[in-house]
Structures are given as structure tokens and as C-alpha cells.
N, C-alpha and C positions, 0 to 999 in steps of 0.2 A: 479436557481439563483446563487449559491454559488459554484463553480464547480473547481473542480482542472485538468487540464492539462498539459500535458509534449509535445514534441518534441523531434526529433532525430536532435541535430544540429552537430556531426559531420562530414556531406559531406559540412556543409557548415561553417566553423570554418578556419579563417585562421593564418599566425602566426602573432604577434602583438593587435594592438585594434580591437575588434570587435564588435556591436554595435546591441542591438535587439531591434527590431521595434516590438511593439504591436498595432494593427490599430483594433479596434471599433468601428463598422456599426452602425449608427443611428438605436436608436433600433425602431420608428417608418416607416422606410426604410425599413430595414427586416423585418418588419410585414408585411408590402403591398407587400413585394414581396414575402412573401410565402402564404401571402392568395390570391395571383394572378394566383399560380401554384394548388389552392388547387379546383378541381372539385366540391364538395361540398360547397362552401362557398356562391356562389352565390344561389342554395336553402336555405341554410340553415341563409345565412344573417346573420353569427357570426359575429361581432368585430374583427376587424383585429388585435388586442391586442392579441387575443384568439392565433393567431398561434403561439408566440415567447413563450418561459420560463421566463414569469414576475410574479412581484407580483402585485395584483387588488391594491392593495391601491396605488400604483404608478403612478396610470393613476388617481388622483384625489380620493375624499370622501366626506363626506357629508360637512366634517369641512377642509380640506385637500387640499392642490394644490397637482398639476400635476407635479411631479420630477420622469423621467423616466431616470435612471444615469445608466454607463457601467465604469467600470475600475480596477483594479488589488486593491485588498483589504489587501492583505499579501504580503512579499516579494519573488520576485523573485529570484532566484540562481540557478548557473551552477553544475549539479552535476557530477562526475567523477568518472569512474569505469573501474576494467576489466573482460572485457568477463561475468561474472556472480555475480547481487547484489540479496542479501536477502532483500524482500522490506517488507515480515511481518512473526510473527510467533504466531498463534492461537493454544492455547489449549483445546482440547474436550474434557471432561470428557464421559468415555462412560458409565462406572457404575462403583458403588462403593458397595463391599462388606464390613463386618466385618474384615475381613485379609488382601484384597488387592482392588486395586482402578485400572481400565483400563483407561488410556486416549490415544487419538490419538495428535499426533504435528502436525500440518498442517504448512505445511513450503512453504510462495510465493518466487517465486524466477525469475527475470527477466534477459535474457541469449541474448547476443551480434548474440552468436552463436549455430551452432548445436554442440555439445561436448560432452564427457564423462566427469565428474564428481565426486565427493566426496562427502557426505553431512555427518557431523558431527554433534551430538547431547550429546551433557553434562548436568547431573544434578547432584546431591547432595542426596543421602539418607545414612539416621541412621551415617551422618558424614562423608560418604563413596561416594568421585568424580566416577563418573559413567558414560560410554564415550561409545557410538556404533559409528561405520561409516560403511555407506553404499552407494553404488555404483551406480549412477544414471547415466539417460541419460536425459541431458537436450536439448530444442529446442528452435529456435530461438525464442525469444518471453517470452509469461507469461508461470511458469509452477506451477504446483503444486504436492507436494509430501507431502505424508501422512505416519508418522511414529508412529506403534503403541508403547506402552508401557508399563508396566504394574509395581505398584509400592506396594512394602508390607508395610501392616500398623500393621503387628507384632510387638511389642517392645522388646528389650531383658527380659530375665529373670531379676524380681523385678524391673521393671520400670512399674508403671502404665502406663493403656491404652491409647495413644493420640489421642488427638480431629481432624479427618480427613478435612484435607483442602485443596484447589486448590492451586494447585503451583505457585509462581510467575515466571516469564519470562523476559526474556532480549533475543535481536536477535541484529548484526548487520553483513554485509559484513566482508568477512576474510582479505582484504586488509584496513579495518579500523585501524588507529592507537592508537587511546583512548585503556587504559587500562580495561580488561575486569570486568564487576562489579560483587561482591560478590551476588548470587543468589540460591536458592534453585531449582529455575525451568529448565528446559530445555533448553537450549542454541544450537542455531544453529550454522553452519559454511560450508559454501560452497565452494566449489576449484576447478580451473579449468585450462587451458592454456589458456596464457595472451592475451589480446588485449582489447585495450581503447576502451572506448564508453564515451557518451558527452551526456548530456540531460540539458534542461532548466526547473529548475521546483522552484515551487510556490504554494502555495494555504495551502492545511491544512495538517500542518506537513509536514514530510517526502512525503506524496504522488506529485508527480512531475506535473507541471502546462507546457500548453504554448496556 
């Protein structure tokens, strides 16, 4: 029901207005033509509702009409980037001892291109900015990279022992221009050689629609 989508509309982007069309299929249309294609349906005599991703109460209820509705719930927007955007950044705690805590940074990252890369990670401990880069190879497409780390939960001399907690996080693309926010967590940064990419997206959050 609820789905987010992207496109690649850079081969089709020209200079000046350009103009995006979203066209939605009667969703009782697309039922009958995919329960037309579907081998089983005529044993099994499902509801031709049953083939599309709806919701039952939409086809009517006891107390209920029938409002079977399709159309863009969030806004849409063009997003713009080069070569390489960090679309998320998850932290895994992997275990946590008395002294030290291992977590992994799982870092999504969507790439124009095939390319060599940087991936940059900062965080903040006992006060102390804390910065590795490491050298990837990105591909064209989604990739994923997994940075482990591991953090001490020693305190200096005569500071009682602190209460061990998950770090918070912040990620955005290294071609963003907002200033970057005060955080204890992990922080991504990705860098690559340039080239534009165009996407249309919409739906929930950050994640890209079309």
C-alpha cells in the first residue's frame, strides 16, 4: 500500500521546464489483468482483488463503501547528487563488555558509478574527535559497507563509572551544504570523482519515490 519509489530521470531531463507525469492504473483494471495471467486463479477462484497490494477494507465492509483510491500521499522532489550519496547509517551494537563496547556502522551508500572511493567516519569519545578513513571500492548501484569499532567505557582516574549507552548518529552526503550537527555518534562521509545524478523521489523521508 504505502511504498516509496525513485527513478533515474537524468537521460531524460532537459534544460528548462520539465514536467513529471505520474499515471495510475485503475486499480480494479490491474486486478483482472494480473488474475488473467495468473494459472491458478481459475482453480482456485480467488477474488481478483487478491492479485494487486490492497487493503480488504477498501473493497467495502459490513458498515463500509467501496473507495479503492491510488495517488502520491507525500511530496515529491528531485534529488541531486554526484557520483556517490549516503542514503542511511545503522548502528549495530555487537556486544558490550565492562571496559569496552563493539559496534559495527553499517553505511548504505548509492554510487552513479563504478569508482574508488573514501569512506570517512567520526565520532566523539571521553571529549576526544575521533576520525578513520578507509578506502573502498564502490559499484554502480546500492552498496553496503561495514565498519567495525570498538569504544572504551573506562573513565579517567576519579571519575565515577558511566552508564553505557548507544550512540547517537547523524549521516548525510559529503556534498551537503548544512552545517554539520553537534553529535556523539558516528558520522559518515563519502567522496568520490564528480559526476551528477538526478532522481525523483517522494514517499517516506529521504527514501526516493517514482
Amino acid at each position: 500500500m504505502f511504498r516509496a519509489w525513485q527513478a533515474d530521470l537524468k537521460p531524460l531531463l532537459r534544460p528548462g521546464a520539465n514536467q513529471l507525469c505520474v499515471v495510475f492504473p485503475p486499480p480494479d483494471k490491474a486486478a483482472h489483468e494480473r488474475a488473467s495471467h495468473d494459472k491458478w486463479q481459475p482453480i482456485l477462484k480467488a477474488p481478483e482483488k487478491t492479485s494487486i497490494r490492497r487493503a480488504a477494507y477498501e473493497y467495502g465492509w459490513d458498515w463500509g463503501p467501496t473507495f479503492v483510491t491510488s495517488g502520491i500521499w507525500r511530496p515529491a522532489s528531485l534529488s541531486l547528487w554526484n557520483n556517490a550519496r549516503i542514503d542511511d547509517l545503522h548502528i549495530a551494537q555487537i556486544d558490550i563488555k565492562p571496559r569496552v563496547a563493539r559496534i559495527n556502522a553499517e553505511v548504505a551508500v548509492t554510487s552513479a558509478i563504478d569508482t574508488d572511493a573514501s569512506l570517512v567516519l567520526s565520532y566523539t569519545q571521553d571529549g576526544r574527535k575521533i576520525t578513520t578513513t578507509r578506502a573502498i571500492t564502490l559499484h554502480h548501484g546500492d552498496n553496503t559497507i561495514t565498519e567495525s569499532l570498538s569504544r572504551s567505557l573506562i573513565p579517567p582516574s576519579g571519575i565515577p563509572p558511566a552508564t553505557a549507552r548507544s550512540p547517537s548518529t547523524s549521516s548525510r552526503p559529503s556534498c551537503a551544504s548544512e552545517p554539520a550537527s553537534k553529535t556523539s555518534g558516528p558520522r559518515a562521509q563519502a567522496s568520490a570523482p564528480s559526476s551528477s545524478s538526478a532522481h525523483a523521489t517522494a514517499g517516506d523521508g529521504h527514501f526516493p519515490w517514482l
